[in-house]
N, C-alpha and C positions, 0 to 999 in steps of 0.2 A: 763841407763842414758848416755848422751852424752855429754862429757864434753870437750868445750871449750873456749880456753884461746882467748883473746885479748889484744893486743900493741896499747896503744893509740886509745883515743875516739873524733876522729875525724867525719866528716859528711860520711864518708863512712863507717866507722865501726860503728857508728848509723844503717845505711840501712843496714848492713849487719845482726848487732842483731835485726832488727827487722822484717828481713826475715824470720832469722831461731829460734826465737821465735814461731814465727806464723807457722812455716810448721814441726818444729821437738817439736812433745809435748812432749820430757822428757831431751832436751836441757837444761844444765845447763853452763849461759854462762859469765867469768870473765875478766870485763875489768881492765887495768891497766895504768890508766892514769899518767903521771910526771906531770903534771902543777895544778892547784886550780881547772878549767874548763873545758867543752868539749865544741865539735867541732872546734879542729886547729886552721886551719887560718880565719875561720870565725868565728871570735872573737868580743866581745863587752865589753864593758865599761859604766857606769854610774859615774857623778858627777853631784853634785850642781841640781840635777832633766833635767839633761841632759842624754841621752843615744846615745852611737854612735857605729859605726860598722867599727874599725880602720884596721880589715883585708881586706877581701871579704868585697865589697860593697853592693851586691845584689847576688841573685837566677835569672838568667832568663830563659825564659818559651819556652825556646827552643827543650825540650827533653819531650814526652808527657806523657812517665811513670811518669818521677820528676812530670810535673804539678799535674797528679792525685794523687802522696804520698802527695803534699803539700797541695791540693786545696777539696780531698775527702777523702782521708784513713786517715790521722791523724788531727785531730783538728785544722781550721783554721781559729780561734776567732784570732784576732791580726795580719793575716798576711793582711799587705799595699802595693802598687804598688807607685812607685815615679813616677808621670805621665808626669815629667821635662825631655826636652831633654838634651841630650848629644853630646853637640859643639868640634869642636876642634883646635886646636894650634899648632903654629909653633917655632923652634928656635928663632926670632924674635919676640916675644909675641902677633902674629897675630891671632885671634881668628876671628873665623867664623861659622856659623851654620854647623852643622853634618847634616848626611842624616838619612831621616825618618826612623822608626822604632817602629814595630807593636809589639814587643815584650813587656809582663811584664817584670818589672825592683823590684824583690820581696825582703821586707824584714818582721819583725815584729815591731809590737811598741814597745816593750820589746827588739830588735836584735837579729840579726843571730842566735845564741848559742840557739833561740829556737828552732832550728832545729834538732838537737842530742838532746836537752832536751826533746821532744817531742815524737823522736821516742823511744829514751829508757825508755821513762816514760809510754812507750805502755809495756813493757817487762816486767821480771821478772830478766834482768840481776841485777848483783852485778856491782859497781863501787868504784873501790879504787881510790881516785884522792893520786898527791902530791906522786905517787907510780912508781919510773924509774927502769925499766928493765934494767939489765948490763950485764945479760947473757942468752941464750938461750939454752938448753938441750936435745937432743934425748935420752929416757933411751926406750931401748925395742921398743916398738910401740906406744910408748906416749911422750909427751912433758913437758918440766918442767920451767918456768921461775922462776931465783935469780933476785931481785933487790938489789939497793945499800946499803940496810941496811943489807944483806946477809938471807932475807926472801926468803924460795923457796918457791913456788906457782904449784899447777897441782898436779897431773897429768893431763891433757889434752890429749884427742883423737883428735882436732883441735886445729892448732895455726893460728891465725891470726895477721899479720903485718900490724900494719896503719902510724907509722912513715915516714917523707919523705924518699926517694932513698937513699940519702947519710946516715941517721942514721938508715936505714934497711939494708943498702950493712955492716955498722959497728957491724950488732948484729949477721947476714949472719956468717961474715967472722972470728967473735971470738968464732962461734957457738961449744960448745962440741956434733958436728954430726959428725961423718963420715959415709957419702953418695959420692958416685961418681960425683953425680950433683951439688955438692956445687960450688964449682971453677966458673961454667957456669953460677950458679943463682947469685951467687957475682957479677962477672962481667957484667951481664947484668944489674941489679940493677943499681949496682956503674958507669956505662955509661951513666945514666940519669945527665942531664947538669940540674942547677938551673939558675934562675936570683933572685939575692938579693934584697928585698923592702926595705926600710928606710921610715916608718910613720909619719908625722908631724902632732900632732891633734892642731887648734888651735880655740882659745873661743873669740866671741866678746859680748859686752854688747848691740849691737848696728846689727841692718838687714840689711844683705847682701842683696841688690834689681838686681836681673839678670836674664833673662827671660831661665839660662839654669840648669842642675842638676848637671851638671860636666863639663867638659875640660878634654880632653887628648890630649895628641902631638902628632902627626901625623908621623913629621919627625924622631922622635928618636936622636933629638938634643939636648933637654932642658934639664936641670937640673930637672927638674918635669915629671914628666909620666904621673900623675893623680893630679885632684884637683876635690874633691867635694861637695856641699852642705848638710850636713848634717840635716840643718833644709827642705830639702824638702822631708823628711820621716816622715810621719805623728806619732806625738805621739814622736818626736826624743828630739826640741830643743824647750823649751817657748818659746811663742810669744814676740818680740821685740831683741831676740836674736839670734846669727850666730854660729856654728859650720863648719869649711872647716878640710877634710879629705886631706892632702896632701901627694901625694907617689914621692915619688924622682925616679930616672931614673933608673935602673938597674949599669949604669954605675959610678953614684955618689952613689948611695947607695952602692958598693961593695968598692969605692976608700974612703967613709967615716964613715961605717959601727962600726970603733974603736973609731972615734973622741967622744969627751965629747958632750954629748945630749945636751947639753944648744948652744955650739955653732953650731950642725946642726939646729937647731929648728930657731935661727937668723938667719941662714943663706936662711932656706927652709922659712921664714916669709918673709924674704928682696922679698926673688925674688916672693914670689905671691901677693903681692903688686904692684910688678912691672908688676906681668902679668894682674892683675886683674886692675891695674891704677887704684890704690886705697892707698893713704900711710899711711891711715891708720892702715892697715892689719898688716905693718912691727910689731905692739905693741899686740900681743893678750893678754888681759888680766889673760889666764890660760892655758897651755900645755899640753900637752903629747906626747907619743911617744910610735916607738913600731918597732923593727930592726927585718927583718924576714931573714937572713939569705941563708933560704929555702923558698922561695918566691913561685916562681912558674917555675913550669917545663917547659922545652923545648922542648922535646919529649916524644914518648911512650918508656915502655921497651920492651926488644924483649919477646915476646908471650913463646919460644918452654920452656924455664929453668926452667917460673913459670907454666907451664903445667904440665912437671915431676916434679915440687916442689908438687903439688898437690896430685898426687899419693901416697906422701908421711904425708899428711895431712897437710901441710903447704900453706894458702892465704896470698896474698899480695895485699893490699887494698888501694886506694888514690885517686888523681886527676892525679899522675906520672903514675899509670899502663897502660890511655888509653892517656895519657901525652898532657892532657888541663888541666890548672889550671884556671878550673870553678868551683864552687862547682854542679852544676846542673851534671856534669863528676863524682864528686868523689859521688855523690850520686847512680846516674847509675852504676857506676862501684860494690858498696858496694851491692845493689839490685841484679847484674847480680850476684854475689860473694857468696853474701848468699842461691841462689838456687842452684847453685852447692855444696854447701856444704851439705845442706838439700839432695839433690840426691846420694850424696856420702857415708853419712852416714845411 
């Protein structure tokens, strides 16, 4: 039997287990997720017979292995295409059509998180949600994860890391290994730059009429980065009512990332009101919200660290290793990840 561990059930530790499900038949393989949910940042939410997708907006169909995981290998009763284009904006609130594009824009009726739900519901893995790793362990030739309640977990003949760069460089670098390579793999890791998101979900009783599916800015001036329609996913938002996905700019989102959520949420309503010249908007009838911190990466890691981390049975898995934060990326990446695992073993 081959037994391995996994950090975090993101979209790519999804394609990873369900690589090496399919190619290792005596894979026995443990995820260990901290939050209630999988798949990351592609995240969803339901209320009030609403469902929305406040991380990742969409899959696009840019990568042709992803299209055929999504489209022929795992069941794809509910997955929709937004068939709305994508305009965009400027500092000045000047909005203009975007340029064509032939690409699906994918999500589900049900949201994103069908995506890991689907491929590990292809598998035989274990999923412990609500379960945060706080230490990592070489004993011999196997791997042991503590989490915070001081459960050990493993032995493991493979470990796999799916948390961002910065809280993979932190489990790296407390890790009880001594390996020579550690130093190298840290620091490559922990050199991956983030940009912070700040979410603003907001609910109207009333339909947003716009012939587009989104806005983004162009310039990298605005308070907003993204704004999106969320009733133009079919299956998302009852008819007569609006849904806008709002992401604030990297820049505001990391200068307001502490402030009280009631005051970003007025402040992220004031201005897409103001974009959208609508003043209505400033009043959404219901909220939410959702501060990532770890947004999205800005480049790859360097290749050679997590190469010799591999020889040593340790993957590292995300949208930061080929450093696009798409998920149709951290899909591919968990895909390519789990066949060398399979090969390894």
């Amino acid at each position: 039997m081959t037994r391995i561990g996994i950090v975090g059930a993101g979209a790519a530790a999804a394609a990873t287990t369900y690589v090496v499900d399919e190619a290792v038949p005596d894979a026995d393989v443990t995820i260990l997720e901290k939050s209630r949910g999988v798949c990351g940042r592609a995240a969803t939410r339901r209320r009030d017979n609403v469902t929305y997708d406040y991380g990742a907006n969409y899959v696009r169909s840019e990568d042709d292995r992803v299209v055929e995981l999504l489209t022929e290998v795992v069941d794809d009763d509910g997955l929709v295409d937004v068939p709305e284009p994508i305009w965009t904006f400027t500092e000045d609130d000047d909005v203009s059509e975007g340029r064509d594009d032939d690409e699906y824009k994918w999500t589900y009726r049900d949201g994103l998180t069908q995506i890991a739900k689907r491929l590990l519901g292809e598998t035989d893995a274990t999923v412990h949600q609500e379960t945060r790793v706080e230490t990592v362990r070489r004993d011999g030739d196997t791997w042991q994860l503590v989490d915070t309640d001081g459960e050990t977990w493993g032995p493991f003949d493979v470990l796999v890391l799916n948390p961002p760069a910065p809280q993979t460089a932190e489990l790296l670098a407390d890790a009880d290994w001594d390996a020579d390579i550690r130093p190298d793999l840290v620091d490559a890791v922990a050199d991956v730059d983030y940009r912070p998101v700040w979410s603003a979900i907001l609910h109207y009783p009333f339909e947003i009429d716009r012939p587009y599916y989104a806005l983004i800015n162009t310039d990298n001036e605005h308070e907003i980065g993204w704004v999106a329609r969320e009733e133009c996913k079919p299956g998302h938002v009852p008819d007569g009512e609006s849904l806008l996905v709002v992401q604030a700019s990297p820049e505001w989102s990391a200068a307001n990332h502490d402030e009280p959520a009631d005051a970003n949420l007025d402040e992220l309503a004031r201005r897409t009101a103001t974009l959208l010249d609508d003043e209505r908007l400033a009043d959404p009838d219901w909220t939410d919200h959702q501060g990532w911190r770890y947004g999205l990466p800005e480049g790859a890691v360097l290749g050679g660290p997590l190469q010799s981390a591999e020889e040593h049975g340790l993957y590292c898995v995300g949208d930061w290793v080929p450093g696009e934060g798409r998920i149709h990326a951290a899909l591919r990446n968990g895909l390519e990840t789990g066949e060398r695992i399979a090969y390894s073993v």
